[in-house]
C-alpha positions in Angstrom: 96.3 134.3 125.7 93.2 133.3 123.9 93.7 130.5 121.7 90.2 130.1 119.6 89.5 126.6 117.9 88.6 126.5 114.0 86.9 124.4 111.5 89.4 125.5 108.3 88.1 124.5 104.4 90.7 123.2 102.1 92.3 125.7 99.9 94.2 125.7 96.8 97.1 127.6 96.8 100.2 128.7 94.4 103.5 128.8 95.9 107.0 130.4 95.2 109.4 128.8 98.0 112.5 130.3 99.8 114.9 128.1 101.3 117.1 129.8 104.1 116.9 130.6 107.2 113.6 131.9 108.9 115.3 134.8 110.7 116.4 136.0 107.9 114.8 138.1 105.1 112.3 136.4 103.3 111.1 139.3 101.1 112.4 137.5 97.9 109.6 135.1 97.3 107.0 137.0 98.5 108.0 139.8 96.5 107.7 137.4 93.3 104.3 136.1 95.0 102.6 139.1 94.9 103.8 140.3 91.6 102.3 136.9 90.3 98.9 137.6 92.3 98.8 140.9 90.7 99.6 140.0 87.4 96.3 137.1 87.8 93.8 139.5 89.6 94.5 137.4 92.9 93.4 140.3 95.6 92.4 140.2 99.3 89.6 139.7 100.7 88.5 137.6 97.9 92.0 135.7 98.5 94.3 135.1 101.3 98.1 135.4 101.2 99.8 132.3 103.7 102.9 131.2 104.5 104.4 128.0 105.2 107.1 127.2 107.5 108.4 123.4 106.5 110.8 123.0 108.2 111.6 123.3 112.1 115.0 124.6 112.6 115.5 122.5 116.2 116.2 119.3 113.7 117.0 121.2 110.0 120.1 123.0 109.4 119.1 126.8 109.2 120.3 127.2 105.5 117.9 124.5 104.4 114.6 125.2 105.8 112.0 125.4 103.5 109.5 128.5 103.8 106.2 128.8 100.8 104.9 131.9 100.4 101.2 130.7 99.0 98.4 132.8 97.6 94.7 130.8 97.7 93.2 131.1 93.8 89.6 130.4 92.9 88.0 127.0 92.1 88.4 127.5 88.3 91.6 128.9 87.8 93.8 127.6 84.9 96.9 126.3 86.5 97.9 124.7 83.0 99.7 128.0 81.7 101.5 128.8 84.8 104.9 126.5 85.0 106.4 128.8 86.7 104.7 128.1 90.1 104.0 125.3 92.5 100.1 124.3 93.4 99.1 122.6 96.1 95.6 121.5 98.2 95.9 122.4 102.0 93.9 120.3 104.0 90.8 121.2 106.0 89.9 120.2 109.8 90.5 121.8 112.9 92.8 124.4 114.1 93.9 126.2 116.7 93.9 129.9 116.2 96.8 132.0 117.8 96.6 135.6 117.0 100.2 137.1 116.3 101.2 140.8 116.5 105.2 141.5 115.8 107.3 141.8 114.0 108.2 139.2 111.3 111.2 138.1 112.1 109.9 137.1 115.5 107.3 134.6 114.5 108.9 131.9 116.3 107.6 133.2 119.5 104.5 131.8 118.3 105.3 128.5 117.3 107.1 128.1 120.5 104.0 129.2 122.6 101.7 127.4 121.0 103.8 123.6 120.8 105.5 124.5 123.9 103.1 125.5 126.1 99.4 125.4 125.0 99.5 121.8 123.1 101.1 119.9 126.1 98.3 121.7 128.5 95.2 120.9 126.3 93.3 118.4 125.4 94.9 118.0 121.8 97.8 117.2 120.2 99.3 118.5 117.5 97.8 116.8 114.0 101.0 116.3 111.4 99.1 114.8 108.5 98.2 118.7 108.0 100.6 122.0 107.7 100.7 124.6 110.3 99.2 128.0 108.1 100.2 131.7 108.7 97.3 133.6 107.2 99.1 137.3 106.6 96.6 139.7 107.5 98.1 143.0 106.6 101.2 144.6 105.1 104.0 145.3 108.0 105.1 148.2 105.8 102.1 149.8 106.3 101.9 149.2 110.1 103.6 152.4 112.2 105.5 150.0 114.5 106.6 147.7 111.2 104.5 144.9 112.7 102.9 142.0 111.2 99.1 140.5 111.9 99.7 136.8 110.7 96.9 134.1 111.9 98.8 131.1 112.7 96.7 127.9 112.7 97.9 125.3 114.0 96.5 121.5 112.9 95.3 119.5 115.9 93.2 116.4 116.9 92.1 115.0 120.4 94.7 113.8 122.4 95.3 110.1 122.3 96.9 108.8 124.9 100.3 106.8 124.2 101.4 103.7 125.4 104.4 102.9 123.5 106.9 101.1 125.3 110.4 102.1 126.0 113.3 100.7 127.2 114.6 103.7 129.3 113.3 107.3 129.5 116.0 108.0 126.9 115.8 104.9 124.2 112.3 104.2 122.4 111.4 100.7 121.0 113.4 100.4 118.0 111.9 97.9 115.6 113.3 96.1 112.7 111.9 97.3 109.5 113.7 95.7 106.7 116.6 97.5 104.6 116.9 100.4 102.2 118.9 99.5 99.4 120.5 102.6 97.2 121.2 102.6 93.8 122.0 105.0 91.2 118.6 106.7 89.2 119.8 105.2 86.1 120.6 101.6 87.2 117.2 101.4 89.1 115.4 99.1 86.7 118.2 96.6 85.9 118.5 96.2 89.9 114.8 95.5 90.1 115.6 92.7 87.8 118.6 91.2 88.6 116.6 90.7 92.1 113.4 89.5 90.5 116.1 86.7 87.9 118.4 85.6 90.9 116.3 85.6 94.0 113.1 85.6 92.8 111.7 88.5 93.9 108.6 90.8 93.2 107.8 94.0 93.1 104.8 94.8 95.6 105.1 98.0 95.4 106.7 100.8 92.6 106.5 105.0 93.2 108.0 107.7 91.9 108.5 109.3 95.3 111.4 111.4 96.6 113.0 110.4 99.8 113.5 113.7 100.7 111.9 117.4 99.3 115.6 118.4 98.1 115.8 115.7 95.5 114.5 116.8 92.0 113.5 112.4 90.9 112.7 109.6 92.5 111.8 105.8 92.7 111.5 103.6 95.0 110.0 99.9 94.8 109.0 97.4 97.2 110.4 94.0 96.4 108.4 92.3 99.6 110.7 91.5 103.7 110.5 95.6 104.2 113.3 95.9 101.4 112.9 99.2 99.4 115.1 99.5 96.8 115.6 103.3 96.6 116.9 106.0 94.1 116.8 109.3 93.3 118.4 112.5 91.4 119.6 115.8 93.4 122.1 118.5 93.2 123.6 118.2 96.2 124.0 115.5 98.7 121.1 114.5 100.6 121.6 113.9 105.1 120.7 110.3 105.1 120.2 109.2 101.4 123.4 108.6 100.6 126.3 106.0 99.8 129.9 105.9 99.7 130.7 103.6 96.5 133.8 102.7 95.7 134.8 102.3 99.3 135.3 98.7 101.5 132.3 97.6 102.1 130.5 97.7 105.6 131.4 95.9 108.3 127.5 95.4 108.6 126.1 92.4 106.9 122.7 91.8 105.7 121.9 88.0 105.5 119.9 86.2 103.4 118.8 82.5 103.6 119.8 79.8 100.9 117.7 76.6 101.4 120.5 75.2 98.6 123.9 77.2 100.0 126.3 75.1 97.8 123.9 74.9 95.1 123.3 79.0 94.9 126.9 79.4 95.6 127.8 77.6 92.0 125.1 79.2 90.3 126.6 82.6 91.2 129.9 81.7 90.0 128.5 80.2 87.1 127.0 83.2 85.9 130.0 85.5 86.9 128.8 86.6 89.9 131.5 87.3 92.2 131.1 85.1 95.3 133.7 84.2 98.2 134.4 80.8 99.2 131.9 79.6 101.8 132.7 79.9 105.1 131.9 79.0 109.3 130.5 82.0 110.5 128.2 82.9 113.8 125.7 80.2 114.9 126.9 77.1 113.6 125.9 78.5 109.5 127.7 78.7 106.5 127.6 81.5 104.9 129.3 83.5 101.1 129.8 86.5 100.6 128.3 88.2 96.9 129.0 91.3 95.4 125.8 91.6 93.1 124.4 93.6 90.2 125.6 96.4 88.5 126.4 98.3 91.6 128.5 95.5 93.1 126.9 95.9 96.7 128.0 93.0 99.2 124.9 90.6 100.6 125.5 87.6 102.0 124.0 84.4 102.3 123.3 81.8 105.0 122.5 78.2 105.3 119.2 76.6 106.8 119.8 75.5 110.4 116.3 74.1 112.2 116.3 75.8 115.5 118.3 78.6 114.4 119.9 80.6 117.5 120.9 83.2 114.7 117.9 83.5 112.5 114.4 83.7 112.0 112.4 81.0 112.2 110.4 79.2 109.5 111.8 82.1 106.9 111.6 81.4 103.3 114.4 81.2 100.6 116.1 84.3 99.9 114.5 86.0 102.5 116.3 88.4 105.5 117.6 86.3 108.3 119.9 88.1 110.1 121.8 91.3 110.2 125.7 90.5 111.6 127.8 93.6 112.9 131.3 93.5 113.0 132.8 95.2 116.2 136.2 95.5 117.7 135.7 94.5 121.4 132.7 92.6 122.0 131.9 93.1 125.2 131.8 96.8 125.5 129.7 96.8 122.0 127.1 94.7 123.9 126.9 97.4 126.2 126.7 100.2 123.8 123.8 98.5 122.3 121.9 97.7 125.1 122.1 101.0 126.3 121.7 103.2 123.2 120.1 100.9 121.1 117.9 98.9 123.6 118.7 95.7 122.4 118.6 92.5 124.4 120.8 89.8 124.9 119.2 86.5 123.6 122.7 84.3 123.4 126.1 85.0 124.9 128.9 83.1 123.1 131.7 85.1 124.0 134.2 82.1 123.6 132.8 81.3 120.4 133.2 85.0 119.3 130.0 86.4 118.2 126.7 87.1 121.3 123.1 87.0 119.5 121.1 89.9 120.5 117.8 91.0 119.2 114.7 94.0 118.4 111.0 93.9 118.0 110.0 93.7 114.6 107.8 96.6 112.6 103.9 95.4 111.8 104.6 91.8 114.0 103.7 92.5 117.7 105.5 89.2 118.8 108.5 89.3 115.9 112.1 89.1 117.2 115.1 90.6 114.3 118.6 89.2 115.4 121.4 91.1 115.7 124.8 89.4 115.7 127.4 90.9 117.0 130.6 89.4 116.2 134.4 90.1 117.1 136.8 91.2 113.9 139.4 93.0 113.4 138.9 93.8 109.6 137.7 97.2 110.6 137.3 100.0 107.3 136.1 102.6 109.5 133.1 104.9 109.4 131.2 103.2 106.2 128.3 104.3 104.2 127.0 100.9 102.6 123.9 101.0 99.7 122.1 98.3 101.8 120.9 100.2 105.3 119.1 97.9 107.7 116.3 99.9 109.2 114.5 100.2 112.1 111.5 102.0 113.3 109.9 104.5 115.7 106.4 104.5 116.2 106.0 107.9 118.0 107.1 110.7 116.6 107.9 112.4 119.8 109.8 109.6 120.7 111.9 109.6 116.9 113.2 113.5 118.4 113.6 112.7 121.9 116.1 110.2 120.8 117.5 112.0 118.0 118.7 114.3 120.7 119.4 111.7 123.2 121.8 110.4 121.2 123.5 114.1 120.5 123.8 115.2 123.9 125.9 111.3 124.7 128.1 112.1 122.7 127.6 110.0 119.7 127.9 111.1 116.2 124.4 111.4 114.7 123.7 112.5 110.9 121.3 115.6 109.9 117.4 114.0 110.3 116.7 113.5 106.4 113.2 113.2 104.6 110.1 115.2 105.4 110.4 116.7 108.8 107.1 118.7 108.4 104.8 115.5 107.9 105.7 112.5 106.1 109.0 109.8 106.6 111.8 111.2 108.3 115.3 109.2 109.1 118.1 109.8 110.6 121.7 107.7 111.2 124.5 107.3 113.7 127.4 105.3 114.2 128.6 102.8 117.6 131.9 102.9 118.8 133.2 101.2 115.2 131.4 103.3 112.9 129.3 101.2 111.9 126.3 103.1 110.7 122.6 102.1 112.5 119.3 103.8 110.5 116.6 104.6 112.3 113.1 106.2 110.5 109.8 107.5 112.1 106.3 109.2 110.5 106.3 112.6 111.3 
């Protein structure tokens, strides 16, 4: 087949969207579509008709893919009296053309052909910074065999070749990239501060994004260390935003260094802050437990050790050290994290109860993030803590692969959450504890 490259302007487009499954009907929104276009004078060939397909249904469950049916309007239009429809700028560059003849309901055919087969054996790769278009060329109700011409245009750049290292042909390089921490919408702003007050914190950073297209609000604000304090609104619950409050907390701790342990230990309990008595934990450290702000989500803090076989070095106060992970038998759980996880082993104190293993680290070539993995037997179960260590994947292809890796051993793996048809995507899964591990990727 003939694929034809394409230099594509930018459009601007209004949008009614359809969520459901691709196979079936999708006469709904289109229907309203072109009653709109009518009703505004929006005709062909001054104006195309195109769909979007958001989702793909390999990694999004079929009852929540996303599918715009888009109408291009002219550079003047008045979008200010038209609430009830979405507008959006798609982006120009180059495409690849594939020509489509069938029916509608068998569109996939294309999309398979043309990432499946022509991509991998050309010189380009797919560009996701930019929506795949179906350009709807004719009516299928007024073709004898029912059929539909659609243009499907496909976003794509020179292939670049990749070089990112892996630990097995199954398990990408998983880097450390801070923590998300969940709160409810409405306590956003008083978490903010209580972090800003206690540990001195600053924002770096403060959007009103949504962590994923089915949420209807969101912020999310960037106190500095990779840690995102994240929030949002939505009617139903999201596949990796969400938290189980109320619940024990984690058997996952996320540590914090205290140049002044005792000192920040009184100060807590001074200002009702409820603290645990300080305690010998991994690595020679002390460490407390504190339940903190409104929310009452567990962090815990560590002493300053020089030469640190459990922390990173030359941190500063109150910033991530560590992240310790409860398990039930140590030594298999080294195993399962080498080999799923692609950890390595940096200190084996088996005797002592707890082995120090460790990650790369996002945006620091020679960073190592510790991972302490210590023997307990105050197990709650499969958890869903507020604060979610993170790590990333810096290939998309890679952030799939794995996703499915994971699947087909036999480990229980969440719905991939975010924006799956350009922007972040995450996903979870739990080791043989349930201890959840959060993994993100640009798509």
């Amino acid at each position: 087949m003939e694929i034809e490259l394409v230099e594509l302007p930018s459009y601007e487009v209004a949008c009614f969207r359809k969520v459901g499954s691709y196979r079936e009907a999708t006469g709904e929104h289109w229907e309203n579509l072109l009653k709109w276009a009518l009703e505004n004078e929006l005709f062909p060939p001054e104006q195309a008709f195109i769909g979007i397909s958001l989702d793909n249904p390999d990694f999004v469950a079929s009852e929540r893919c996303r599918h715009d049916a888009c109408v291009t309007i002219p550079a003047h239009f008045d979008k200010g009296n038209h609430q009830e429809i979405q507008f959006r700028t798609l982006d120009s560059g180059l495409y690849a053309l594939y020509r489509y003849y069938d029916t509608p309901n068998r569109l996939e055919l294309g999309y398979k052909y043309m990432y499946g087969q022509w991509l991998p054996e050309s010189e380009y790769e797919p560009d996701f910074e930019r929506l795949t278009l179906e350009f709807n060329m004719n009516n299928p109700a007024d073709d004898p065999e029912g059929k539909s011409i659609i243009h499907l245009y496909v976003p794509i750049k020179m292939r670049i070749s990749r070089t990112t290292p892996k630990i097995s042909n199954h398990v990408p390089q998983l880097l450390y990239d801070g923590a998300q921490i969940d709160v409810h919408y409405e306590n956003h702003d008083d978490v903010i501060k209580w972090f800003e007050h206690y540990l001195g914190w600053r924002i770096e950073q403060q959007e009103a994004w949504l962590v994923d297209p089915r949420a209807i609000k969101g912020k999310m604000t960037h106190m500095g260390m990779g840690m995102w304090v994240v929030s949002y609104l939505s009617n139903q619950q999201l596949p990796f935003h969400y938290a189980n409050r109320g619940t024990p907390s984690p058997a996952i701790r996320l540590c914090f260094k205290a140049t002044d342990l005792s000192k920040t230990h009184v100060s807590f309990s001074e200002n009702h802050i409820q603290v645990s008595d300080i305690y010998d934990g991994p690595g020679g450290h002390k460490y407390f437990d504190a339940w903190v702000t409104s929310e009452r989500m567990r962090i815990t803090f560590q002493d300053d050790i020089k030469n640190s076989q459990v922390a990173f070095p030359d941190s500063d106060n109150f910033s991530d050290t560590c992240v310790r992970i409860g398990v039930g038998d140590l030594e298999k759980s080294v195993k399962w994290y080498k080999d799923f996880v692609g950890m390595e082993l940096e200190a084996e104190k088996v005797n002592e109860d707890f082995v120090v293993m460790s990650l790369g680290v996002n945006h620091d070539p020679n960073g190592k993030s510790k991972w302490i993995l210590e023997r307990t037997s105050d197990h709650n179960g499969r958890t869903d803590g507020s604060i979610r260590p993170i790590c990333f994947i810096q290939n998309r292809d890679d952030f799939f692969q794995y996703y499915h890796f994971l699947k087909e051993s036999g480990i229980e793996v969440g719905e991939i959450g975010g924006f799956t048809e350009g922007g972040l995507s995450m996903f979870h899964f739990y080791d043989l504890d349930g201890n959840r591990f959060n993994v993100s990727s640009f798509v």
